[in-house]
C-alpha positions as CSV (number, residue, x, y, z in Angstrom):
1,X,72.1,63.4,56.4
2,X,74.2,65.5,58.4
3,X,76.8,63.2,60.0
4,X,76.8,63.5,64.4
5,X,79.3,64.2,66.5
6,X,79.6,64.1,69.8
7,X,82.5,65.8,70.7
8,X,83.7,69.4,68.9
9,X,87.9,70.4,69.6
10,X,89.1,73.5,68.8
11,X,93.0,73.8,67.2
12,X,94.0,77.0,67.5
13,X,96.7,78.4,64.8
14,X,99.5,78.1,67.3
15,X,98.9,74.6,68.5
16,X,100.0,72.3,65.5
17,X,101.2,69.9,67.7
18,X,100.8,66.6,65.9
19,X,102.3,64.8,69.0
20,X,99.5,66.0,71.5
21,X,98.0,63.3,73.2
22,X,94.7,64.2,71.7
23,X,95.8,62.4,68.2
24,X,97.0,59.4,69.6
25,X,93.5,57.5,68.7
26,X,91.0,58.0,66.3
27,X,87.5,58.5,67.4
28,X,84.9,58.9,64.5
29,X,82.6,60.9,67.4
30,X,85.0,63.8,67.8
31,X,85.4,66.6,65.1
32,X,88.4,68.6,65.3
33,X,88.0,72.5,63.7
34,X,90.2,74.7,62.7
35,X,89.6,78.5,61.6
36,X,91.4,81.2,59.9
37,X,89.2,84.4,61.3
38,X,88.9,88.0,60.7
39,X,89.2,88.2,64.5
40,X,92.7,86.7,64.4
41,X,94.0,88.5,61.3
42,X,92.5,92.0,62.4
43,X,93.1,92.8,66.0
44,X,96.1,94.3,65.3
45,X,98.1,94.9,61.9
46,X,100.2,91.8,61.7
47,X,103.1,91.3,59.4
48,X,101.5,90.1,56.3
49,X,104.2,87.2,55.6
50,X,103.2,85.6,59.7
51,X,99.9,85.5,58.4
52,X,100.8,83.7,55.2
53,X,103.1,81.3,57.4
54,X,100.3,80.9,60.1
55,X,97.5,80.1,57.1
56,X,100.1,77.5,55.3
57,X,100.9,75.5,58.3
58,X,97.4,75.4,59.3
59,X,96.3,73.8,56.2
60,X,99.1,71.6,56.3
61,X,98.1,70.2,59.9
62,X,94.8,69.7,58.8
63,X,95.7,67.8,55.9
64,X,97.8,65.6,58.1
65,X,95.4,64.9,60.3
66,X,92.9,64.2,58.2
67,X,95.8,61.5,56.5
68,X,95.7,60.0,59.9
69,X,91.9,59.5,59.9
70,X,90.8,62.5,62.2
71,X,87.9,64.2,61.3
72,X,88.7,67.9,60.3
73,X,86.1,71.0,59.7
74,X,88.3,74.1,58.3
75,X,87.2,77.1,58.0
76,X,89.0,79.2,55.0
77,X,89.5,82.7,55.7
78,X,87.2,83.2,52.5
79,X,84.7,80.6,53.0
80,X,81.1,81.5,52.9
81,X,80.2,79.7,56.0
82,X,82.8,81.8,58.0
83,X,81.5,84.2,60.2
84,X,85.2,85.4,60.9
85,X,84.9,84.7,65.0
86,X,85.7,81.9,66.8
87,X,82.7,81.8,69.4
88,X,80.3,82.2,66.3
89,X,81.9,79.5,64.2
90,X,81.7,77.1,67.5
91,X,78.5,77.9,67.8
92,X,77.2,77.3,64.1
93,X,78.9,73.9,64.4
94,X,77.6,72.4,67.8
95,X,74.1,73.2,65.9
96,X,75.1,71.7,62.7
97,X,76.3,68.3,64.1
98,X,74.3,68.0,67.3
99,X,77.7,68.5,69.2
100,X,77.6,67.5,73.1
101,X,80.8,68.3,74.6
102,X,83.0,71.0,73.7
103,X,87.3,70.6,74.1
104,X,90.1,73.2,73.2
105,X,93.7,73.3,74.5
106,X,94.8,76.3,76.7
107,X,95.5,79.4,74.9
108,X,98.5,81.1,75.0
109,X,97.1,84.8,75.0
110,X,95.1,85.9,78.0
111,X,92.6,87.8,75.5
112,X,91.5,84.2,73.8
113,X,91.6,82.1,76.9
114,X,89.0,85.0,78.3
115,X,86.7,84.5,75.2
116,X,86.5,80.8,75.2
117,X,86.2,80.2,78.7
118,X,83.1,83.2,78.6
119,X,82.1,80.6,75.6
120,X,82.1,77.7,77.4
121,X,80.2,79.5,80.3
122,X,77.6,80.8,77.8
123,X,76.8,76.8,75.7
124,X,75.1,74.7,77.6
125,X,77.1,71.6,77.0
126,X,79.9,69.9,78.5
127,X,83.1,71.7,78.0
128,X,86.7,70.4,78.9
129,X,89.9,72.4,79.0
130,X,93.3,70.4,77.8
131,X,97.4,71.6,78.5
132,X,99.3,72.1,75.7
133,X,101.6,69.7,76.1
134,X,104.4,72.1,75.2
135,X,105.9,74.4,77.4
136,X,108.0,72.8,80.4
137,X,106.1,75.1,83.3
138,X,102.8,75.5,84.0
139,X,100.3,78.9,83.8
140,X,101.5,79.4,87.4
141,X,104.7,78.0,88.3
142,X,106.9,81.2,88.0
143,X,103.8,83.1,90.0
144,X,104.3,80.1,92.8
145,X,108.2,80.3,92.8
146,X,108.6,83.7,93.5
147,X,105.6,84.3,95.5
148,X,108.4,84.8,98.9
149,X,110.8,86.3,97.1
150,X,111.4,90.3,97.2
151,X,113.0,90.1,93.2
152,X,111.7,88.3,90.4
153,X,114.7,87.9,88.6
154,X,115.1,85.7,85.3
155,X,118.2,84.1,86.7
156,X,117.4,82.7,89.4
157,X,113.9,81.1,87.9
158,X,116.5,80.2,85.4
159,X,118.6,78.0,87.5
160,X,115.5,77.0,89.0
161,X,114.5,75.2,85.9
162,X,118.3,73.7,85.1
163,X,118.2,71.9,88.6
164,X,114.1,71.1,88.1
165,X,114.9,69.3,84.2
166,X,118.8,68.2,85.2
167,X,120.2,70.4,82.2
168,X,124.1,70.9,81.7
169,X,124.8,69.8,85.4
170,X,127.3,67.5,86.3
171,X,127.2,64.4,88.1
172,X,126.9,66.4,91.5
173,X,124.2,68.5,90.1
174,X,126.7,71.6,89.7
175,X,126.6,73.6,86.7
176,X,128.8,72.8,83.5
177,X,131.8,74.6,83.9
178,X,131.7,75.8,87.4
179,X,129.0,78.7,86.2
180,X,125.4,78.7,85.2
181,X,125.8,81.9,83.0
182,X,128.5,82.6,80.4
183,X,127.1,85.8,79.2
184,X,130.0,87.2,79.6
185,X,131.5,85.4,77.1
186,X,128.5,86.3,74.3
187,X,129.5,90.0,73.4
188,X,132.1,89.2,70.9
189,X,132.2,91.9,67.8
190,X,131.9,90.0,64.6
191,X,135.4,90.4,63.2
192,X,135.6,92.8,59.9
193,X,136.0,89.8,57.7
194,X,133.6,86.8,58.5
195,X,131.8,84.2,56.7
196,X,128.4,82.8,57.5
197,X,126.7,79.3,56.1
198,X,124.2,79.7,54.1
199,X,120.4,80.1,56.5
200,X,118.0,76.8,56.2
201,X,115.3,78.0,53.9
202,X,112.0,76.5,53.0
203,X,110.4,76.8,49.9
204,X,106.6,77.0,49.8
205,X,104.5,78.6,47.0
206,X,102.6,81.6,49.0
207,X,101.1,82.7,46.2
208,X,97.9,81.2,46.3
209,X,97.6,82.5,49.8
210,X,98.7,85.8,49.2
211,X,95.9,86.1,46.8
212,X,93.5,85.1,49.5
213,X,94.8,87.1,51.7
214,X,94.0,90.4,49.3
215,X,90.7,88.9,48.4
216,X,89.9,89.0,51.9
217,X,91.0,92.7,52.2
218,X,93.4,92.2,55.5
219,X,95.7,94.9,56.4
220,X,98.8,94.4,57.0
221,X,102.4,95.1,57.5
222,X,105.3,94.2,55.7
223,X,106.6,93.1,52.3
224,X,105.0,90.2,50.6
225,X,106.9,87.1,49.0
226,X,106.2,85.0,46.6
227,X,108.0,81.7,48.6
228,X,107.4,81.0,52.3
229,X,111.1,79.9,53.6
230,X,110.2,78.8,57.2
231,X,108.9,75.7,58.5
232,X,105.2,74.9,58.2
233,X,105.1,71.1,59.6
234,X,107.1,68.9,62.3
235,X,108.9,67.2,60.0
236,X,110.7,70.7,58.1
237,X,111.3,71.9,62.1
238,X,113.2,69.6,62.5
239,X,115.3,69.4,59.8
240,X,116.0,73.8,60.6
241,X,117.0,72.1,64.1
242,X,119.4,70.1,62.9
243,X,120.6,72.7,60.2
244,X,121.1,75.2,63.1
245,X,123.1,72.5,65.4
246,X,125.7,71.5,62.5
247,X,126.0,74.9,61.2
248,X,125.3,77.9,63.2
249,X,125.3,76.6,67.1
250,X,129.3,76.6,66.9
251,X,129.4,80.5,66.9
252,X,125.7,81.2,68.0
253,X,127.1,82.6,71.5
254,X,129.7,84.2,70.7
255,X,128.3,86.6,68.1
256,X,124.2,86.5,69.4
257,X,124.5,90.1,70.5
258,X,126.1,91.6,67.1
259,X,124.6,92.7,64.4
260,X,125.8,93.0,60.9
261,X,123.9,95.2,58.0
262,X,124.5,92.8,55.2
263,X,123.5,89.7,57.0
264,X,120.2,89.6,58.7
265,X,120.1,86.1,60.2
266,X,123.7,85.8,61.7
267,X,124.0,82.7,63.6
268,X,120.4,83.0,65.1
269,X,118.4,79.6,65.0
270,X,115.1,81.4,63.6
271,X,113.0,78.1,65.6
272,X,110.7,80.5,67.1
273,X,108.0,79.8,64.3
274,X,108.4,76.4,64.7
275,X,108.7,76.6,68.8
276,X,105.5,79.0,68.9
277,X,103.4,77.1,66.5
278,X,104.3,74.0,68.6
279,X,105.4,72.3,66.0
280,X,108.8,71.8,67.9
281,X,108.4,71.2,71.7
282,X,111.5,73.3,73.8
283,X,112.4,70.5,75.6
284,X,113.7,68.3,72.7
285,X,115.6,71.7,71.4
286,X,117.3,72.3,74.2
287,X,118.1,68.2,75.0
288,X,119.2,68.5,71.0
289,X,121.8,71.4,71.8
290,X,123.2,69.6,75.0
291,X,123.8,66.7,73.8
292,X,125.9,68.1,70.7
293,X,128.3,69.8,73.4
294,X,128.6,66.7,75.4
295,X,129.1,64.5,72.1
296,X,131.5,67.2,70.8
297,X,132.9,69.9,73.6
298,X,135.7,71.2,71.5
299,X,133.2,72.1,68.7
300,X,130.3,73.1,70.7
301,X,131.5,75.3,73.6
302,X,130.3,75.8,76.5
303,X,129.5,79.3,76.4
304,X,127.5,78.8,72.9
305,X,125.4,75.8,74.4
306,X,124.5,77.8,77.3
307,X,123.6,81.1,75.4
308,X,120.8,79.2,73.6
309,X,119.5,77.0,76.4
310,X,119.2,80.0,78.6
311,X,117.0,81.6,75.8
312,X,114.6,78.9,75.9
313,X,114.1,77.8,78.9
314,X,115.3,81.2,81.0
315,X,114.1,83.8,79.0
316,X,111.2,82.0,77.1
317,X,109.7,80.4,80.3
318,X,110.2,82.8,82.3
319,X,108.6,85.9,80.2
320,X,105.4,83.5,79.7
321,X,105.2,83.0,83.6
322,X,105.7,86.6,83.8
323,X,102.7,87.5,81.2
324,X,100.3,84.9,83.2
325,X,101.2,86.4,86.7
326,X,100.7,89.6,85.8
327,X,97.6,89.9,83.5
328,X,95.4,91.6,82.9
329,X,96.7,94.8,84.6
330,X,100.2,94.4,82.5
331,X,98.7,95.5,79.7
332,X,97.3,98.8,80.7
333,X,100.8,99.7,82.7
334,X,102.6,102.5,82.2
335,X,105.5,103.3,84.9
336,X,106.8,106.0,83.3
337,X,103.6,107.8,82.2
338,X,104.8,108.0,78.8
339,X,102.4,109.5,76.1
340,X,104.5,110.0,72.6
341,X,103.2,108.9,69.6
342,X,105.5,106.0,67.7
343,X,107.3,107.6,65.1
344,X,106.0,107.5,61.6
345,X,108.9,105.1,60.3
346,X,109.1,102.6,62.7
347,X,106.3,101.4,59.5
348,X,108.4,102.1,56.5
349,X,112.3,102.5,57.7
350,X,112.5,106.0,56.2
351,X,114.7,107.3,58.8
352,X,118.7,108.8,58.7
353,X,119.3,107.0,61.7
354,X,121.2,103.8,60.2
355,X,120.5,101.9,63.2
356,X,117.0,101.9,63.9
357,X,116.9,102.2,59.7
358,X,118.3,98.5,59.2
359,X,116.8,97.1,61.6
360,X,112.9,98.1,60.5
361,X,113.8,97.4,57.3
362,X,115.2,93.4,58.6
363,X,111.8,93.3,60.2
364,X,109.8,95.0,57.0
365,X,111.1,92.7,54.5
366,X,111.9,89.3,56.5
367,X,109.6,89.3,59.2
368,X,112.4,89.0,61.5
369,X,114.6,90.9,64.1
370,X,116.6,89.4,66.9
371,X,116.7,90.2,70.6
372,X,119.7,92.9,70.1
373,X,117.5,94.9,67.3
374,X,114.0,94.4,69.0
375,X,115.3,95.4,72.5
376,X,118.4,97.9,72.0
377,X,117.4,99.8,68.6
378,X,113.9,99.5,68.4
379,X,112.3,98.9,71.4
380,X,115.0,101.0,73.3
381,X,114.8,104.3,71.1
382,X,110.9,104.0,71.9
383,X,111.8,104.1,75.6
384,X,114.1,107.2,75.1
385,X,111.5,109.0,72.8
386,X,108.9,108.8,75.8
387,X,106.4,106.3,73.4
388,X,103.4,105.1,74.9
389,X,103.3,101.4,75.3
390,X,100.1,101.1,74.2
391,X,101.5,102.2,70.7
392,X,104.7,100.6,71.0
393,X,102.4,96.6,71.6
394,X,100.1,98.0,68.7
């Protein structure tokens, strides 16, 4: 006899979040599902190693939950019973266990939060929509603070959110160091002859997966590997935020806008898996990084502390207020009326121009470019070659 439920949630890939107030209790009447979906995997050409990370740190949060008692209904990317679309899969299980009420956390992409709540509209049965729990605004708080302003400018939402969550102020409330921003101090050339410590890596058989993946027939982009070296559960984030704090915080300012041909990592924390997957929440990485200047200022400096804070809860924030104020009419913009095709190797890296060459190739074969490489080789030659957006986001 099929076992009843009463209530379905939905766990979306990017919302591993075993500290969500959702798993505080175990209730035998509420399924949880997860799904790895054609949908998901197809609506663009992803990298083929995010897909491998996404698919192993699913399966790992599902594991751990079910090791805490929650109930768990997974959906394989080559299961039979996967009809490779979220509403559809829903749908097939509210018949299959009599399900009553229907829950899911807020998306993070305005494209799924449209589908489920045209879902929920469309069911029958209850329906409930939950917060995240992660980021440290809300949807609309950057639309709300700027809504009498004439600019919308990052810095001043950023100092905004120092005063709002008391980070690096003193004890009047005045920025550390009599400045909120010591960009200035963040351009520093890497000097001819440098060392670096050796990048946190993971290692996670992706094998298996990679033969899934094929099976499947998914397109992607990218070069395949064998091992999987980021995080795929809380307890490995953590340990890469630690490794970042001892070892590469203590230069991460100074040298976060070079880049170096031989050494694609730098000092760069690579957290944003761990951050966008949720499995790390922002606030306790940036209360992580302040407190390692104030327990140590000669080590940690001032300038470096701030470099990374501002990227989480300046740019980070602020972009995702940005993208919720302005959709869905950001994403058919096009100021400039640009109408060029993307160049051919911004796929393979087969191009004289050593720049744009190394960096395509960091992001072919490691799935990863920082901000100086995505915005100022990359996504800036597309702007100077008059590229259409729409095939720069594709």
């Amino acid at each position: 006899m099929t076992q009843k439920y009463r209530i379905l949630r939905l766990i979306l890939g990017d919302q591993l979040n075993p500290q969500h107030s959702w798993f505080r209790e175990r209730n035998e009447k509420i399924l949880y599902c997860m799904m790895e979906v054609r949908q998901e995997t197809d609506y663009v050409r992803h990298h083929i190693q995010k897909i491998v990370g996404f698919f192993l740190a699913m399966r790992s949060f599902a594991n751990l939950l079910r090791q805490k008692g929650h109930n768990v209904f997974y959906f394989t990317i080559n299961d039979l019973n996967n009809r490779h679309s979220i509403p559809e899969n829903l749908q097939w299980l509210i018949h299959k266990f009599k399900i009553q009420k229907f829950e899911y956390q807020m998306p993070d992409e305005w494209r799924l939060d449209q589908q489920i709540r045209e879902f929920c509209n469309q069911i029958g049965i209850e329906t409930k929509v939950y917060d995240t729990e992660h980021f440290l605004t809300t949807r609309n708080e950057l639309a709300q603070f700027f809504k009498d302003k004439n600019q919308i400018l990052m810095e001043t939402f950023y100092r905004y959110m120092r005063k709002k969550h008391a980070i690096l102020l003193d004890k009047n409330g005045k920025p550390e160091g009599g400045k909120w921003n010591f960009d200035k101090s963040n351009r520093k050339p890497l000097p001819e002859k440098f060392s670096f410590p050796p990048f946190w890596k993971a290692t996670h058989d992706a094998k298996p997966i990679l033969e899934e993946i094929s099976k499947a027939g998914i397109t992607t982009i990218g070069k395949p590997k064998d091992e999987f070296s980021l995080p795929i559960n809380r307890s490995e984030a953590l340990t890469q935020l630690e490794h970042f704090v001892r070892e590469l915080l203590p230069n991460f300012g100074d040298y976060q806008d070079a880049m170096h041909d031989a050494e694609p990592f730098l000092f760069h924390s690579r957290l944003s898996f761990a951050l966008n997957l949720k499995m790390l929440n922002p606030k306790e990485v940036v209360e992580r990084v302040a407190n390692a200047y104030y327990e140590n200022p000669k080590l940690y400096k001032l300038n470096q502390v701030e470099g990374f804070i501002r990227q989480i809860i300046g740019w980070r924030e602020y972009m995702r207020g940005i993208y919720w104020k302005e959709m869905p009419s950001y994403s058919k913009l096009n100021y400039f009326g640009h109408n060029r095709k993307l160049p051919s190797f911004y796929w393979t890296a087969n191009t004289k121009m050593n720049c744009l060459k190394n960096a395509i190739q960091n992001s072919l074969e490691n799935a990863y470019a920082h901000h100086i490489q995505r915005l100022m080789i990359t996504g800036n030659f597309a702007l100077l070659n008059l590229t259409s957006p729409d095939e720069v986001d594709e």
